[in-house]
Biotite code that builds the C-alpha atoms (Angstrom):
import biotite.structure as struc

atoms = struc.array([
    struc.Atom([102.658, 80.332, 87.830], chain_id="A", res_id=1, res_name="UNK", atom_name="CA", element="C"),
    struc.Atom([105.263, 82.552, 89.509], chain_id="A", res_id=2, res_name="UNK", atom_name="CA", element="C"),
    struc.Atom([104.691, 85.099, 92.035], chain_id="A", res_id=3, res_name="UNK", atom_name="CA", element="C"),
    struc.Atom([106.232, 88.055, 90.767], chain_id="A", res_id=4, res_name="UNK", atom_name="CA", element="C"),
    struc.Atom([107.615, 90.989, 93.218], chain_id="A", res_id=5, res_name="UNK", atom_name="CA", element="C"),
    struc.Atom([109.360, 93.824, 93.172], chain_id="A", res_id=6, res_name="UNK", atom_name="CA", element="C"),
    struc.Atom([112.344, 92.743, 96.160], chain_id="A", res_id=7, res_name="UNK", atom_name="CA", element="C"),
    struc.Atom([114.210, 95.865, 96.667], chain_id="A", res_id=8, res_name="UNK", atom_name="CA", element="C"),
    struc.Atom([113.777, 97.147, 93.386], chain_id="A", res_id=9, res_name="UNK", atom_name="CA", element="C"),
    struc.Atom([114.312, 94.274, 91.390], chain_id="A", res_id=10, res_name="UNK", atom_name="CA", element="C"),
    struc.Atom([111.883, 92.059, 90.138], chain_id="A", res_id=11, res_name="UNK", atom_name="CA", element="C"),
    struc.Atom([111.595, 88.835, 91.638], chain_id="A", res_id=12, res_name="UNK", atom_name="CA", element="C"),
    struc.Atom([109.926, 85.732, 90.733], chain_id="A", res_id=13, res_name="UNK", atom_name="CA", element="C"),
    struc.Atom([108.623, 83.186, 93.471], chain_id="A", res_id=14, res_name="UNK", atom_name="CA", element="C"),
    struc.Atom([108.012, 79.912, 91.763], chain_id="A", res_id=15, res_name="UNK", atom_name="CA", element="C"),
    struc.Atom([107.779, 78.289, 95.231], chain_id="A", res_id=16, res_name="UNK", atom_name="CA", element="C"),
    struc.Atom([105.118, 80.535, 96.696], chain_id="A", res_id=17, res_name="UNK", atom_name="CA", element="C"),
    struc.Atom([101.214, 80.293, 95.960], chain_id="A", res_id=18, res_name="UNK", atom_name="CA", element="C"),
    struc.Atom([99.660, 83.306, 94.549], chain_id="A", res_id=19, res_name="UNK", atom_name="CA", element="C"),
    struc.Atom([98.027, 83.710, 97.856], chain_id="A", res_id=20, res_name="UNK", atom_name="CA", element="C"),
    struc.Atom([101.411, 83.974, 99.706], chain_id="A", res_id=21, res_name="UNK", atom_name="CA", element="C"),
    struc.Atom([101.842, 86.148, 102.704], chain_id="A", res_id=22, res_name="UNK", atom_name="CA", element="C"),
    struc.Atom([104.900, 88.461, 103.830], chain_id="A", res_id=23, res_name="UNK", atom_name="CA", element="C"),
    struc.Atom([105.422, 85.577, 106.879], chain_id="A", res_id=24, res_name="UNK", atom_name="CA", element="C"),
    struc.Atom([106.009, 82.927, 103.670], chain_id="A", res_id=25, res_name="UNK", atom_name="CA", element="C"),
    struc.Atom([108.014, 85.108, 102.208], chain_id="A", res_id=26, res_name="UNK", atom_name="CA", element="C"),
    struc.Atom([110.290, 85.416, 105.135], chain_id="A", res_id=27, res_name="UNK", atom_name="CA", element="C"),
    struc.Atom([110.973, 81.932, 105.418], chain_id="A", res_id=28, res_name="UNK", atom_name="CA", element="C"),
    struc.Atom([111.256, 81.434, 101.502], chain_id="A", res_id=29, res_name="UNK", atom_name="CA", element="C"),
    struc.Atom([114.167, 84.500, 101.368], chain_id="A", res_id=30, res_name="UNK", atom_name="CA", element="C"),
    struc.Atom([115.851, 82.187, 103.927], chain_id="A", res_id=31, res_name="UNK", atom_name="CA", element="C"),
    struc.Atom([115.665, 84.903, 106.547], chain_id="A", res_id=32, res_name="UNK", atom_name="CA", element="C"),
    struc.Atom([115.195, 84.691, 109.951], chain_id="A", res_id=33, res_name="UNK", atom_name="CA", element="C"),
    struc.Atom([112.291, 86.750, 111.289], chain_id="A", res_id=34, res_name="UNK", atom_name="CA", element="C"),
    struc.Atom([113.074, 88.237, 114.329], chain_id="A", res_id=35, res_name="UNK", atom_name="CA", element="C"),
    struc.Atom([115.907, 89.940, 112.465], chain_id="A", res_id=36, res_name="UNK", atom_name="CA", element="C"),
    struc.Atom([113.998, 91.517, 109.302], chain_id="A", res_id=37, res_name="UNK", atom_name="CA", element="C"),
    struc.Atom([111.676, 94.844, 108.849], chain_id="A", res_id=38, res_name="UNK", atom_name="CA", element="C"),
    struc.Atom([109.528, 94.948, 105.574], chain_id="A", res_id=39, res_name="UNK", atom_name="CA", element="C"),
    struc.Atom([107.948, 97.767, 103.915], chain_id="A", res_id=40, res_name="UNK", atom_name="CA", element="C"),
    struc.Atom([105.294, 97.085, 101.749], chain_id="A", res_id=41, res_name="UNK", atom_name="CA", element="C"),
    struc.Atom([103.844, 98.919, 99.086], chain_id="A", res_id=42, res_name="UNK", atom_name="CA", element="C"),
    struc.Atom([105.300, 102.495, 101.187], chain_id="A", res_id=43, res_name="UNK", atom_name="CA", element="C"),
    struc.Atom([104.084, 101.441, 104.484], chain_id="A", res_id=44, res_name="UNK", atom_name="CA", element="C"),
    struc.Atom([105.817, 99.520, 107.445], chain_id="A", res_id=45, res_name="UNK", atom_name="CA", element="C"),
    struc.Atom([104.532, 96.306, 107.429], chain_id="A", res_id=46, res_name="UNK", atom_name="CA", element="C"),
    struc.Atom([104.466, 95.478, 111.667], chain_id="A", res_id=47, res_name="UNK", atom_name="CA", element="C"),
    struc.Atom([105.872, 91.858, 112.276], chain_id="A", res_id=48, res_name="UNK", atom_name="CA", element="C"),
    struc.Atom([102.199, 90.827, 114.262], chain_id="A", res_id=49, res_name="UNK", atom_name="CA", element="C"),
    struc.Atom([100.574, 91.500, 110.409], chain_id="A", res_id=50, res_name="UNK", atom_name="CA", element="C"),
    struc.Atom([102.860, 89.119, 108.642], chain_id="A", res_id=51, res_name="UNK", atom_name="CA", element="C"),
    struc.Atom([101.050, 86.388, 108.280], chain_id="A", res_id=52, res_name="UNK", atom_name="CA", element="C"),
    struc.Atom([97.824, 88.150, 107.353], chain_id="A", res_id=53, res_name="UNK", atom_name="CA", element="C"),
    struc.Atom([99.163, 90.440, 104.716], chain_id="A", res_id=54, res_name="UNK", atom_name="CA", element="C"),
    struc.Atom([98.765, 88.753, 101.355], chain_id="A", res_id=55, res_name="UNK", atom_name="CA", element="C"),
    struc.Atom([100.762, 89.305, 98.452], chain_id="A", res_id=56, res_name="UNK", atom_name="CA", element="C"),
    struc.Atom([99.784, 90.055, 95.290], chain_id="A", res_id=57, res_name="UNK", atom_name="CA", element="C"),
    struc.Atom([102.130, 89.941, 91.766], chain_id="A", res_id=58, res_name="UNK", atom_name="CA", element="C"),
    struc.Atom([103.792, 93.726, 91.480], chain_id="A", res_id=59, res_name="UNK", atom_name="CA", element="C"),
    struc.Atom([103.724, 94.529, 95.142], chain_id="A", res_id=60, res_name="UNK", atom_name="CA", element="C"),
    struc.Atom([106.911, 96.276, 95.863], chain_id="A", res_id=61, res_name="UNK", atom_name="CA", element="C"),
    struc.Atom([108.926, 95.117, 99.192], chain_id="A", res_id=62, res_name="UNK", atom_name="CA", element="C"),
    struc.Atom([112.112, 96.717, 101.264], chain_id="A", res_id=63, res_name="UNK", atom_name="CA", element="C"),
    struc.Atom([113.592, 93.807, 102.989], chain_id="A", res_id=64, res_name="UNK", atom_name="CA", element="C"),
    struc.Atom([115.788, 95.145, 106.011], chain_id="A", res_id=65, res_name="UNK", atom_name="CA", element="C"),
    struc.Atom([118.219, 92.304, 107.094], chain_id="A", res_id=66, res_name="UNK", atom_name="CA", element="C"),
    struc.Atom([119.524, 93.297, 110.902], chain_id="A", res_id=67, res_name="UNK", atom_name="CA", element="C"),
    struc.Atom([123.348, 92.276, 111.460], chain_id="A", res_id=68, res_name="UNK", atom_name="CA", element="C"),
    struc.Atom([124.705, 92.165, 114.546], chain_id="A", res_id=69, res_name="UNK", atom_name="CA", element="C"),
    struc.Atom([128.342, 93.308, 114.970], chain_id="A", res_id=70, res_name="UNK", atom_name="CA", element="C"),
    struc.Atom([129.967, 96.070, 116.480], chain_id="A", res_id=71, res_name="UNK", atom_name="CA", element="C"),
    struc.Atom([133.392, 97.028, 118.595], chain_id="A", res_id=72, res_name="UNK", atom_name="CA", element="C"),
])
């Protein structure tokens, strides 16, 4: 069964990831790198060090902050 979140504001479905996922599985699955990300979670500012023991469950809503370097 799919894991089903709420990715910035649209709904989502993780087929890949265990009900029991965590934001540091999510990371990888999204194919981002995670020195380079910040995710809220459910309102709050989910600190990189709690990644891989904050556990998702289906409905959880997530702000996924992709940091691009660039610049003149």
């Amino acid at each position: 069964m799919a894991l089903t979140l709420i990715v910035n504001g649209q709904s989502r479905d993780f087929e890949a990831l265990p009900e029991s996922a965590n934001l540091e599985q999510l990371v990888v699955e999204l194919g981002l790198k995670g020195d380079r990300v910040a995710i809220e979670h459910n309102g709050a500012i989910a600190p990189r060090s709690s990644w891989a023991q904050t556990v998702l469950t289906g409905g959880d809503r997530l702000e996924v902050v992709h940091f691009v370097g660039g610049g003149v």
